[in-house]
DSSP file (Angstrom, degrees, kcal/mol; ACC not computed):
  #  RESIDUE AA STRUCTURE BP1 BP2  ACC     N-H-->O    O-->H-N    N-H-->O    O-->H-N    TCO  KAPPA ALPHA  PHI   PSI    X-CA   Y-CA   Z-CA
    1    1 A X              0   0    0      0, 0.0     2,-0.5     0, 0.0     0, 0.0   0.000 360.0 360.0 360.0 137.4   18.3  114.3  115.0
    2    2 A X        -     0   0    0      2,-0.0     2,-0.3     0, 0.0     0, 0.0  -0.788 360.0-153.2-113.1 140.5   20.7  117.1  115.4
    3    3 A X        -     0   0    0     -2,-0.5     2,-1.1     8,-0.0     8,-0.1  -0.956  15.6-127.3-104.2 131.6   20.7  118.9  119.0
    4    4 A X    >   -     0   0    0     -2,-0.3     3,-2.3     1,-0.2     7,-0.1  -0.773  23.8-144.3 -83.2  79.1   21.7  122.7  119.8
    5    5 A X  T 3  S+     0   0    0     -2,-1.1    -1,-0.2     1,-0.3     6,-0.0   0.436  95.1  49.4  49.3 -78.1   24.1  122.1  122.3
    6    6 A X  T 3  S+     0   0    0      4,-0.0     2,-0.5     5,-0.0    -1,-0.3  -0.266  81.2  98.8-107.9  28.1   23.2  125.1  124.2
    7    7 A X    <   -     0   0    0     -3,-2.3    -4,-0.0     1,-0.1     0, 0.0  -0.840  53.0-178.0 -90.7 147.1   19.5  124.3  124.0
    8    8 A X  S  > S+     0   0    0     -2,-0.5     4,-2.8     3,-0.1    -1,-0.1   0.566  79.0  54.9 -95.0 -31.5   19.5  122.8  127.6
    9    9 A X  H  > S+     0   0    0      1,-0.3     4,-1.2     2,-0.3     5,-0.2   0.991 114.0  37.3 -68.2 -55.4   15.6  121.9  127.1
   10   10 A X  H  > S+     0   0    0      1,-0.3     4,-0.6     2,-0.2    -1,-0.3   0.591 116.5  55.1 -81.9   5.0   16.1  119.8  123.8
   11   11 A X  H  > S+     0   0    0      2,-0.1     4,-1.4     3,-0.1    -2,-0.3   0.753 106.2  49.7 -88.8 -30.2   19.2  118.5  125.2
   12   12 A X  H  X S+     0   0    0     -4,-2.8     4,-1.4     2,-0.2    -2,-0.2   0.713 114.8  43.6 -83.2 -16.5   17.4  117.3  128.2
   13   13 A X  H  X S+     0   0    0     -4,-1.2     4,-3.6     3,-0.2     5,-0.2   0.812 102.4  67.6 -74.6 -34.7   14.8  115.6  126.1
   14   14 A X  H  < S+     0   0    0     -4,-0.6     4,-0.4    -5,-0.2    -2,-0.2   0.950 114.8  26.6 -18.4 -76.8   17.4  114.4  123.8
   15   15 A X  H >X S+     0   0    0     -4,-1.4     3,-4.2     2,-0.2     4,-3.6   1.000 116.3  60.4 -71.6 -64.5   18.8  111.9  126.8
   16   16 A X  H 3X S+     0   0    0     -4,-1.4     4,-3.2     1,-0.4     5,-0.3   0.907 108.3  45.9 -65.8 -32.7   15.5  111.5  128.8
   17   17 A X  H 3< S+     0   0    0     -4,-3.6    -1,-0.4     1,-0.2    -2,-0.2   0.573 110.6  48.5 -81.1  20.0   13.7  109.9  125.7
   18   18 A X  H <4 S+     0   0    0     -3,-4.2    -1,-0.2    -4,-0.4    -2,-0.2   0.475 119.6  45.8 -86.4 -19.0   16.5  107.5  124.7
   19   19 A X  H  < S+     0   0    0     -4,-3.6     3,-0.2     1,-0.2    -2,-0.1   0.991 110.7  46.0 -37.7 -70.9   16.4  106.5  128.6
   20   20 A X  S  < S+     0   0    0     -4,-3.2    -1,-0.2     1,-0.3    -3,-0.1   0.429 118.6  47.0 -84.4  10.8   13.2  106.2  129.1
   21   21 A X  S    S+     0   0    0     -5,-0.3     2,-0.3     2,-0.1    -1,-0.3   0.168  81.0 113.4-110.1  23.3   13.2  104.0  125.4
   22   22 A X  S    S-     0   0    0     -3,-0.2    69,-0.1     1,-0.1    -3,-0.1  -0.641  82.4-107.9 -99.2 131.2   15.8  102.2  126.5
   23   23 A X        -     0   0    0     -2,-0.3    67,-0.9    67,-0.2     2,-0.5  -0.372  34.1-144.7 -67.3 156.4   14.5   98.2  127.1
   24   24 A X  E     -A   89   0A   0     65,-0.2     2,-0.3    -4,-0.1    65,-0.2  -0.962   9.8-155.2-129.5 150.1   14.3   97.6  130.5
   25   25 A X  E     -A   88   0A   0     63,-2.8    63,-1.9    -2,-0.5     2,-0.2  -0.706  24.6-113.7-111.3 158.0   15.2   94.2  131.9
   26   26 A X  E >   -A   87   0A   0     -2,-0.3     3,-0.6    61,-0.2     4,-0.5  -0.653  20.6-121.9-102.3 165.5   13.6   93.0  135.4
   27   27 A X  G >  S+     0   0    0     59,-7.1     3,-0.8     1,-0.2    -1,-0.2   0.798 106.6  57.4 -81.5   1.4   15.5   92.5  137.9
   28   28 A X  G 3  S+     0   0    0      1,-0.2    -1,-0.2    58,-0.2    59,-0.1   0.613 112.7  52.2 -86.4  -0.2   15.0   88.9  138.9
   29   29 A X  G <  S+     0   0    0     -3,-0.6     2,-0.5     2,-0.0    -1,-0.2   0.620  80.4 118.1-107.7  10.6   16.2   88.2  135.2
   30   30 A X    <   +     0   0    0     -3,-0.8     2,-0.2    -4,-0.5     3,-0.1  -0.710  29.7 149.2 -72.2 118.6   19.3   90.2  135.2
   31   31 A X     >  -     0   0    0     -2,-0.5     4,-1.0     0, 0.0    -2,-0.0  -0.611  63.5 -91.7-169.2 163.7   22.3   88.3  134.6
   32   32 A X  T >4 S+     0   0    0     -2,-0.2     3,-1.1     1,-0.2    33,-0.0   0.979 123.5  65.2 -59.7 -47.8   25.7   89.2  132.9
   33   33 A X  T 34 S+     0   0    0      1,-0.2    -1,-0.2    -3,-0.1    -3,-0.1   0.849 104.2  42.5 -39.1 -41.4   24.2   87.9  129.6
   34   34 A X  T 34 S+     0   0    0     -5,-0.1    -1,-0.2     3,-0.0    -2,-0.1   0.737 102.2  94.1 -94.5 -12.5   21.4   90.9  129.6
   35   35 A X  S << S-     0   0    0     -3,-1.1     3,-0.1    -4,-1.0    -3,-0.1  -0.258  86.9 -88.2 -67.2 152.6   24.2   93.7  130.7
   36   36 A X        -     0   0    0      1,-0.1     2,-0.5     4,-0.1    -1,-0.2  -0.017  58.6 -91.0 -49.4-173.4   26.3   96.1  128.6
   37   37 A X    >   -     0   0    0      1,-0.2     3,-0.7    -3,-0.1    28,-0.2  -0.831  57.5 -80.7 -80.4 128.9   29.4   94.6  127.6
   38   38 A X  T 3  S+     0   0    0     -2,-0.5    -1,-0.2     1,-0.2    26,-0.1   0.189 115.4  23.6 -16.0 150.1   32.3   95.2  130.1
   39   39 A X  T 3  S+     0   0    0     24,-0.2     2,-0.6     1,-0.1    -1,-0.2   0.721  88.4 129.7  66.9  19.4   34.1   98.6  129.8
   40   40 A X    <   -     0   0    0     -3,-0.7    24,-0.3    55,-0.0    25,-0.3  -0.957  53.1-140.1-121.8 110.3   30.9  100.6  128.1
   41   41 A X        +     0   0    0     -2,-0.6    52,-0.9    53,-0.4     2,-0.3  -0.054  40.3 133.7 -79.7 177.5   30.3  103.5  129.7
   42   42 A X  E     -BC  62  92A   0     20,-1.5    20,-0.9    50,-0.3     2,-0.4  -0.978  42.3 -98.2-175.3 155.9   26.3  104.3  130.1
   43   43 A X  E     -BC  61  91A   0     48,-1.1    48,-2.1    -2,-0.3    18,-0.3  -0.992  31.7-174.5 -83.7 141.0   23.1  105.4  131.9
   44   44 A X  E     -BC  60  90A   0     16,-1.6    16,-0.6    -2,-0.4     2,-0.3  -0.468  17.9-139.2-126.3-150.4   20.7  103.7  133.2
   45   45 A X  E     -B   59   0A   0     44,-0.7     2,-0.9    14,-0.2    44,-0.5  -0.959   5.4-158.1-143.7  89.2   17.1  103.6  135.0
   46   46 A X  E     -B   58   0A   0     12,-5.9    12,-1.4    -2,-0.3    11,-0.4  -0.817  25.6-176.3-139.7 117.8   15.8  101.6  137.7
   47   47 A X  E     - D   0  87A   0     40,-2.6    40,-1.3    -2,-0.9     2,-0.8  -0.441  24.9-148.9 -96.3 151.3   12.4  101.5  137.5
   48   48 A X  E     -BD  55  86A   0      7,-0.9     7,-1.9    38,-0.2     2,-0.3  -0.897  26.7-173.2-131.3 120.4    9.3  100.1  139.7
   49   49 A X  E     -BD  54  85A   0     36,-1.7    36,-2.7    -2,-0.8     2,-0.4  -0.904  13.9-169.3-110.0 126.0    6.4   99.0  137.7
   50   50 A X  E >   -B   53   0A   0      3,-0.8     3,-1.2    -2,-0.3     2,-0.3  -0.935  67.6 -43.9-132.2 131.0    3.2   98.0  138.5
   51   51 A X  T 3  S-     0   0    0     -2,-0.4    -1,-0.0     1,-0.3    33,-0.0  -0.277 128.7 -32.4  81.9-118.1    0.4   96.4  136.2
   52   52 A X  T 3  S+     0   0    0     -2,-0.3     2,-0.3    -3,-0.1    -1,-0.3   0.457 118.7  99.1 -98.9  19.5    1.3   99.3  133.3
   53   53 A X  E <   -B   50   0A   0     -3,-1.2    -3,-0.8     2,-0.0     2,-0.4  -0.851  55.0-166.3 -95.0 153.5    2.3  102.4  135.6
   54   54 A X  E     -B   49   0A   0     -2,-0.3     2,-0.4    -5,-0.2    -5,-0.2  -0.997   5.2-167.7-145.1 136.5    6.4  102.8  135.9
   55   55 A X  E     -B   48   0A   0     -7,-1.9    -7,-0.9    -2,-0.4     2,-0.4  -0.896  20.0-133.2-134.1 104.2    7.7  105.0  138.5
   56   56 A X  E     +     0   0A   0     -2,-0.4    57,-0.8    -9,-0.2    -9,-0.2  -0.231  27.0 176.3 -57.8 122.4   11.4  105.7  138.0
   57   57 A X  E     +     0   0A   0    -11,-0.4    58,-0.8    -2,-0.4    57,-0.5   0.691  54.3   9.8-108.1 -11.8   13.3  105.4  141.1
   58   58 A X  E     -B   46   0A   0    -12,-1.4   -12,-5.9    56,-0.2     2,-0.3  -0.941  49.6-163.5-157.7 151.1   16.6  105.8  140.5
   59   59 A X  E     +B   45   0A   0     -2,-0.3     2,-0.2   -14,-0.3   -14,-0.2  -0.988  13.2 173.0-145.3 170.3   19.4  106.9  137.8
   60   60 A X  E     -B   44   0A   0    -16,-0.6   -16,-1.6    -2,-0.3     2,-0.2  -0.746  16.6-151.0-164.6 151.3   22.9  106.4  137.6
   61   61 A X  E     +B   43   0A   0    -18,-0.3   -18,-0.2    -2,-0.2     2,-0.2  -0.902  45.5  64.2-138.6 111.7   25.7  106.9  135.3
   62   62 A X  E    S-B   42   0A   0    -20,-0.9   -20,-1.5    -2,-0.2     2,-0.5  -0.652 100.4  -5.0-168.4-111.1   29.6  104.9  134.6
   63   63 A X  S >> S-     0   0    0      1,-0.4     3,-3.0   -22,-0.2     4,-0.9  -0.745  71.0-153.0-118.5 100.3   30.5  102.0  133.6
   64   64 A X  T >4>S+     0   0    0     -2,-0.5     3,-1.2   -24,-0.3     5,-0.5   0.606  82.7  49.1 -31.8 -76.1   26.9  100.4  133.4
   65   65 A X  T 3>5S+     0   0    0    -25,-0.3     4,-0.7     1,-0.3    -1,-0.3   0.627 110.3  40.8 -68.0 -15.1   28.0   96.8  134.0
   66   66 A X  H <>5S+     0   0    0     -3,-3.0     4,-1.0     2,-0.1    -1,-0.3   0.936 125.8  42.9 -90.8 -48.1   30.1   96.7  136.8
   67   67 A X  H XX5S+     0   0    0     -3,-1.2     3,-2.7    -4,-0.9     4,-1.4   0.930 114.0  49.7 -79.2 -90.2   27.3   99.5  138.5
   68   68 A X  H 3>5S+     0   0    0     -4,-0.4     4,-2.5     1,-0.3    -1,-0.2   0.583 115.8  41.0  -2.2 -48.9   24.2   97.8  137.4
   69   69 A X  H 3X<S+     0   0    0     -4,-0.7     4,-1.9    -5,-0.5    -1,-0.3   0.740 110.2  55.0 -90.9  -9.6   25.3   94.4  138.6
   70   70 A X  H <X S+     0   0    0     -3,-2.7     4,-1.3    -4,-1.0    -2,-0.2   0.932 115.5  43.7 -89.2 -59.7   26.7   95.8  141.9
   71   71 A X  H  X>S+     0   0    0     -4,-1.4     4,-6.3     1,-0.2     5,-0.6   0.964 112.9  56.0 -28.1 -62.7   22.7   97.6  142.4
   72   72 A X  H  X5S+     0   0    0     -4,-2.5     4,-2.6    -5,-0.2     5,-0.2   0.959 100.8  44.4 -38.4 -68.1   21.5   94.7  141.5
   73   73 A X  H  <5S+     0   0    0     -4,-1.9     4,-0.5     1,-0.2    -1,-0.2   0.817 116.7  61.7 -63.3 -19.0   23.1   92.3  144.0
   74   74 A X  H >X5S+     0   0    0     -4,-1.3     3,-0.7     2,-0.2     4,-0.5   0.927 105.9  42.1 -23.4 -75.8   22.0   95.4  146.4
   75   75 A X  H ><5S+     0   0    0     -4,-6.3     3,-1.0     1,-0.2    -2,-0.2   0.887 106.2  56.1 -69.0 -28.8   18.7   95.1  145.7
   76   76 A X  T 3<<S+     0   0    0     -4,-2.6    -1,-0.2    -5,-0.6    -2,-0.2   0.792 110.5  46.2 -57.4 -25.2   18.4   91.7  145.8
   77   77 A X  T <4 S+     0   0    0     -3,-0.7     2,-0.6    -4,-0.5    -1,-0.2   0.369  92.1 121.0-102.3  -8.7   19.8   91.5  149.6
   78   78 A X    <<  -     0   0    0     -3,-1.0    -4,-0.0    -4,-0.5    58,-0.0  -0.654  63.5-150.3 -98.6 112.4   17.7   94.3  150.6
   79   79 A X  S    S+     0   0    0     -2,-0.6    -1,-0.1    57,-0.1    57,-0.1   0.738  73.7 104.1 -21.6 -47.1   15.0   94.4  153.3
   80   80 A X        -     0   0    0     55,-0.2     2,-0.3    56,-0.2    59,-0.1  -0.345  61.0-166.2 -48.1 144.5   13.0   97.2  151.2
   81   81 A X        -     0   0    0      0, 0.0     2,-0.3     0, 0.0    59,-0.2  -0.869   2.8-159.7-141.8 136.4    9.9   94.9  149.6
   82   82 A X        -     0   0    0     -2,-0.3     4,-0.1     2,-0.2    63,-0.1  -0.980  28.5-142.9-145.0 159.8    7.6   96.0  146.7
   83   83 A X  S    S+     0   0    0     -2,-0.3    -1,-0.1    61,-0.3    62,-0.1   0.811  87.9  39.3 -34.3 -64.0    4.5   95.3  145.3
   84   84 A X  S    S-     0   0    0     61,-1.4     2,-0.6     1,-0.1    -2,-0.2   0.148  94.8 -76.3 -80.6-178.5    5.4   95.8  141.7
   85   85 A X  E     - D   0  49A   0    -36,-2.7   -36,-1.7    -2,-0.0     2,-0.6  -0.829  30.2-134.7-101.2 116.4    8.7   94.7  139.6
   86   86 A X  E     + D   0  48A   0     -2,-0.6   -59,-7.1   -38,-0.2     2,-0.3  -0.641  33.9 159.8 -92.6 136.7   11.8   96.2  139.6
   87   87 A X  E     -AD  26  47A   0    -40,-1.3   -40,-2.6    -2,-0.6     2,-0.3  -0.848  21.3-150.7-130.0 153.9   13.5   96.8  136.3
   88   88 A X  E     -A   25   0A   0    -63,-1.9   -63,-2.8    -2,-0.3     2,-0.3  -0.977   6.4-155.1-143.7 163.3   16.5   98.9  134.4
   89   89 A X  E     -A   24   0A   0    -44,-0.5   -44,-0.7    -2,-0.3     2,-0.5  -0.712  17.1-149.4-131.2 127.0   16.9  100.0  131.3
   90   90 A X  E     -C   44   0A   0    -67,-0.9     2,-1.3    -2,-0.3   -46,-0.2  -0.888   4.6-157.9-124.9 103.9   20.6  100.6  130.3
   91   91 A X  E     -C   43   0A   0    -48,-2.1   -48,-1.1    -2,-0.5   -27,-0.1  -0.620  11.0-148.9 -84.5  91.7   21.7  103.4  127.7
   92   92 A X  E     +C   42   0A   0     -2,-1.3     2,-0.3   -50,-0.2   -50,-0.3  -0.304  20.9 176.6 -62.7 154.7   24.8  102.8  126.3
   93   93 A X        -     0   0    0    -52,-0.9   -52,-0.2     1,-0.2     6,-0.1  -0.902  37.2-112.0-144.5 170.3   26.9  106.0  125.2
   94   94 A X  S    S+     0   0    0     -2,-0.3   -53,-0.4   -54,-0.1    -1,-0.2   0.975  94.0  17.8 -79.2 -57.2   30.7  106.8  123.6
   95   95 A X     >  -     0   0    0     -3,-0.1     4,-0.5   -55,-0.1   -53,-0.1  -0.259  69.2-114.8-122.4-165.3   31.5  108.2  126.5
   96   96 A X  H  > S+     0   0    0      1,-0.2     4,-1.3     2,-0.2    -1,-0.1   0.879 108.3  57.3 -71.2 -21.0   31.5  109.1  130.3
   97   97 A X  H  > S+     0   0    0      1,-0.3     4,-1.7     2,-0.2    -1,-0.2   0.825 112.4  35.3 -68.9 -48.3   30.8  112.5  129.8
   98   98 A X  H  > S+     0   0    0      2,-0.2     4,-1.1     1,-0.2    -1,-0.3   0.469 106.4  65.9 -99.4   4.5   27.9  112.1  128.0
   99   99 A X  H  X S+     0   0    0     -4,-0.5     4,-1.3     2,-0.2    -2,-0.2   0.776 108.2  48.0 -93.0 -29.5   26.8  109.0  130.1
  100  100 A X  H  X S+     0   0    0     -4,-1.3     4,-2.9     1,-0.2    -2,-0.2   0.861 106.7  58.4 -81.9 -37.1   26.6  112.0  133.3
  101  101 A X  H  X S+     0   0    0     -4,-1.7     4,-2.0     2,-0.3    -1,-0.2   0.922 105.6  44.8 -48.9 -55.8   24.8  114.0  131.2
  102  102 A X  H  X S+     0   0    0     -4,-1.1     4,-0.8     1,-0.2    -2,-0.2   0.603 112.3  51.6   4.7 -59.8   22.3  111.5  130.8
  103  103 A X  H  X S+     0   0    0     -4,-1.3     4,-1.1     2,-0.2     3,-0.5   0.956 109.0  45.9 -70.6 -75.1   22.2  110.9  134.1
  104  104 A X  H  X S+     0   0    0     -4,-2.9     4,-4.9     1,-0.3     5,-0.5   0.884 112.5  53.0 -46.9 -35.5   21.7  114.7  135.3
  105  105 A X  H  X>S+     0   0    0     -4,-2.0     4,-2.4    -5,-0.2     5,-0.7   0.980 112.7  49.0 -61.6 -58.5   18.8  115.2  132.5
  106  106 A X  H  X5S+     0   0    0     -4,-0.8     4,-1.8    -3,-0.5     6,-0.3   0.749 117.7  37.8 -59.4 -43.3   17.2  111.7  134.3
  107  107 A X  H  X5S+     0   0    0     -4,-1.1     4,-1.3     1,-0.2    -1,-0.3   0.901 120.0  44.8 -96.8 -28.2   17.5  113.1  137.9
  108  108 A X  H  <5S+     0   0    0     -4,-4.9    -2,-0.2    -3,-0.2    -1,-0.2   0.972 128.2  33.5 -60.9 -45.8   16.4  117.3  136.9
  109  109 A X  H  <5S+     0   0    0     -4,-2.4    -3,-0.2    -5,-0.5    -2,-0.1   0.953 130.2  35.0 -71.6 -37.8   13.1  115.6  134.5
  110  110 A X  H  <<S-     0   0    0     -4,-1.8    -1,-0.2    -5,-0.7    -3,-0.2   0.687  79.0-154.6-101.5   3.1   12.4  112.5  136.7
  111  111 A X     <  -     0   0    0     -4,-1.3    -4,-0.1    -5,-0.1    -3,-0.1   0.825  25.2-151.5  42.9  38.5   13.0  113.9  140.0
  112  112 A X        -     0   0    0     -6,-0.3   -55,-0.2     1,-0.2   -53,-0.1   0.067   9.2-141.0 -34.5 143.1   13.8  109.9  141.1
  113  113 A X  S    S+     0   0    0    -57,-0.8    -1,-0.2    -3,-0.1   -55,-0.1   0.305  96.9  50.6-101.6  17.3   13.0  109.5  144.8
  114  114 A X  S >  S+     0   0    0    -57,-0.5     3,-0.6     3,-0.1   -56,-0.2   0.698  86.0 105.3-107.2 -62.8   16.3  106.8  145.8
  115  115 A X  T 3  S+     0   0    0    -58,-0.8   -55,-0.1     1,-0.2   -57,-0.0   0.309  93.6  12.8 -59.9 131.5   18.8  109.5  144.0
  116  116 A X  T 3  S+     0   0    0      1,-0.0    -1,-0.2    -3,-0.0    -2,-0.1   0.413 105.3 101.6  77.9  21.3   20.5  111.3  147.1
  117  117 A X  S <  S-     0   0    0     -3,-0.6    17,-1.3    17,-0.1    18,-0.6   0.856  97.9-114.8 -64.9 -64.3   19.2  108.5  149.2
  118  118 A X  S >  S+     0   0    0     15,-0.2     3,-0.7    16,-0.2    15,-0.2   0.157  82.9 123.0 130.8  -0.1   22.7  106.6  149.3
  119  119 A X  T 3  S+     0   0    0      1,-0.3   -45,-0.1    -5,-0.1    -4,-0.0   0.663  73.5  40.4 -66.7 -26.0   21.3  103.9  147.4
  120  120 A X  T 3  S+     0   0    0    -61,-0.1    -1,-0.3     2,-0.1     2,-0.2   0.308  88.0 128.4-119.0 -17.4   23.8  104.0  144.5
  121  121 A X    <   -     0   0    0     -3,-0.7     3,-0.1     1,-0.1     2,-0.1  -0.495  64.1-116.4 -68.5 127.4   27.2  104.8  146.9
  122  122 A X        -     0   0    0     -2,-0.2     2,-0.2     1,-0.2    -1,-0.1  -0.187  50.4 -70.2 -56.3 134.4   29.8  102.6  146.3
  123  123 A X        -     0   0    0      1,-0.2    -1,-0.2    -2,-0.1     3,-0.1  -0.417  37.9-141.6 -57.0 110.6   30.8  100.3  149.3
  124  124 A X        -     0   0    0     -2,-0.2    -1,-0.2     1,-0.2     4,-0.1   0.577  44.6-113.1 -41.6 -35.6   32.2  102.6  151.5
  125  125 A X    >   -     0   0    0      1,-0.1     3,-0.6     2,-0.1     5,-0.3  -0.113  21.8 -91.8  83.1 166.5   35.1   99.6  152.5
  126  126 A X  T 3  S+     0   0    0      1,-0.3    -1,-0.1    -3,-0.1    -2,-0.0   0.737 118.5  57.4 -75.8 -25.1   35.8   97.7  155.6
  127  127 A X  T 3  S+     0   0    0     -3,-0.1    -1,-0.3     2,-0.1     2,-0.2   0.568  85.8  80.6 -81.6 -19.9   38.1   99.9  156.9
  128  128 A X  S <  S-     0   0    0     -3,-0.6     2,-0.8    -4,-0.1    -3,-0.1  -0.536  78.8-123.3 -96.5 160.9   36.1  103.4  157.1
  129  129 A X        +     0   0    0     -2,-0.2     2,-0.5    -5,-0.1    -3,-0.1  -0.360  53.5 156.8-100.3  63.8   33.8  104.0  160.2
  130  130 A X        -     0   0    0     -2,-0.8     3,-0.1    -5,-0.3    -2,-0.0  -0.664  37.1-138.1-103.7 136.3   30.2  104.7  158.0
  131  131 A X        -     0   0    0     -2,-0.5     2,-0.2     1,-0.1    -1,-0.0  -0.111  43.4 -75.3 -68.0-165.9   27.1  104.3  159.2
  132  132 A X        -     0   0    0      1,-0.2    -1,-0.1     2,-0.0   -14,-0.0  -0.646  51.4-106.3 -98.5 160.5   24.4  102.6  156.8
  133  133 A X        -     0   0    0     -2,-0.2     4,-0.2   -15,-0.2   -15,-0.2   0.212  30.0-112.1 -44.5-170.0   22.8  104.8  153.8
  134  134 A X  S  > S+     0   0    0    -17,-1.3     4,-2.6     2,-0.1   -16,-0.2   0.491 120.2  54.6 -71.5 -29.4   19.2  106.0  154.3
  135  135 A X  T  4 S+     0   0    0    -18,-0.6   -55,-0.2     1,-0.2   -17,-0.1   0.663 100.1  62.9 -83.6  -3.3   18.1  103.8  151.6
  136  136 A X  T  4 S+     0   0    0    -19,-0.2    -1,-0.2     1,-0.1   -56,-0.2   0.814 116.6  25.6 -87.5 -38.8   19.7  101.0  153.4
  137  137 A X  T  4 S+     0   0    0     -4,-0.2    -2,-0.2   -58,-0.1    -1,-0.1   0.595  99.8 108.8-114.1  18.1   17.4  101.3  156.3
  138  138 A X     <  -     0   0    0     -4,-2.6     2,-0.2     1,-0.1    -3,-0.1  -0.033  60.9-134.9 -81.3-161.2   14.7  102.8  154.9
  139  139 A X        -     0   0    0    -59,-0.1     2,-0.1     1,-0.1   -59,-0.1  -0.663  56.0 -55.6-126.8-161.1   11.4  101.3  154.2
  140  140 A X        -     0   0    0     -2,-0.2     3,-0.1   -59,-0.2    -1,-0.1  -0.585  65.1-102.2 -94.5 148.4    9.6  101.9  150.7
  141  141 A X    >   -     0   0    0      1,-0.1     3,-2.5    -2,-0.1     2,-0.3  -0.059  38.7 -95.0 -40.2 126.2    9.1  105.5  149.6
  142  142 A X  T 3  S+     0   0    0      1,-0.2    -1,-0.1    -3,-0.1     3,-0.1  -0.365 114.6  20.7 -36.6 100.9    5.8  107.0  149.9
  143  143 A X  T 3  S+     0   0    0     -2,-0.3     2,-1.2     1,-0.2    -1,-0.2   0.397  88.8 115.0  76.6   1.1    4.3  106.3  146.0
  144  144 A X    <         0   0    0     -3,-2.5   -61,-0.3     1,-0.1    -1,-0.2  -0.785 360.0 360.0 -96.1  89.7    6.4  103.7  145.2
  145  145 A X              0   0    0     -2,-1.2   -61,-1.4   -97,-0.2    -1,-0.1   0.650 360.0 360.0-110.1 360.0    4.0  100.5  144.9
């Protein structure tokens, strides 16, 4: 399928359906094994599903494995509880460029409700004086079951 470029609209459908077709793996099965390969730049998804509704809750763009598994061990440690399952869906791409493009169409279409939360910021280090995110001490978002 060939894309205008300078369409913004069909370029933003362009990305959000190969996102949102993108398999999504849950997260208590995530493992190196089900991740990009190292070095692959990407976007991904991370989605909260219950029975057959999915309510995307966050997206992200780099180098999917390193950021995927770093979320992951996040969530996994994290006080926030839900109902449903959380899963992502990882879109590989040639490059970074177009892996942030990906990403902006995900957060302008899906409006996600962690995106600008802090949920996706990089460990700050031991050495800086940061308080915790908001998604680190919040509790779950209003529509998120």
């Amino acid at each position: 399928m060939l894309v205008d470029p300078m369409d913004t609209e069909a370029m933003a459908g362009f990305w959000l359906e190969r996102l949102l077709a993108a398999p999504r793996v849950r997260l208590a099965d995530l493992d190196p094994t089900t991740l990009p390969a190292r070095g692959l730049p990407g976007a991904y998804l991370w989605v909260v599903t219950r029975g057959e509704r999915a309510r995307p809750v966050y997206s992200g763009s780099g180098w999917v494995r390193d950021r995927v598994g770093r979320e992951a061990k996040k969530l996994r440690a994290s006080t926030v509880r839900y109902s449903g399952r959380i899963e992502v869906a990882c879109l590989e791409t040639p490059d970074l460029g177009l892996a942030r493009l990906a990403e902006y169409y995900a957060i302008a279409g899906l409006a996600p409700v962690w995106n600008g939360t802090g949920f996706g910021s990089n460990h700050p280090g031991p050495t800086r004086n940061q308080r915790p995110s908001e998604w680190t001490t919040m509790q779950q978002p209003a529509g998120v079951v």
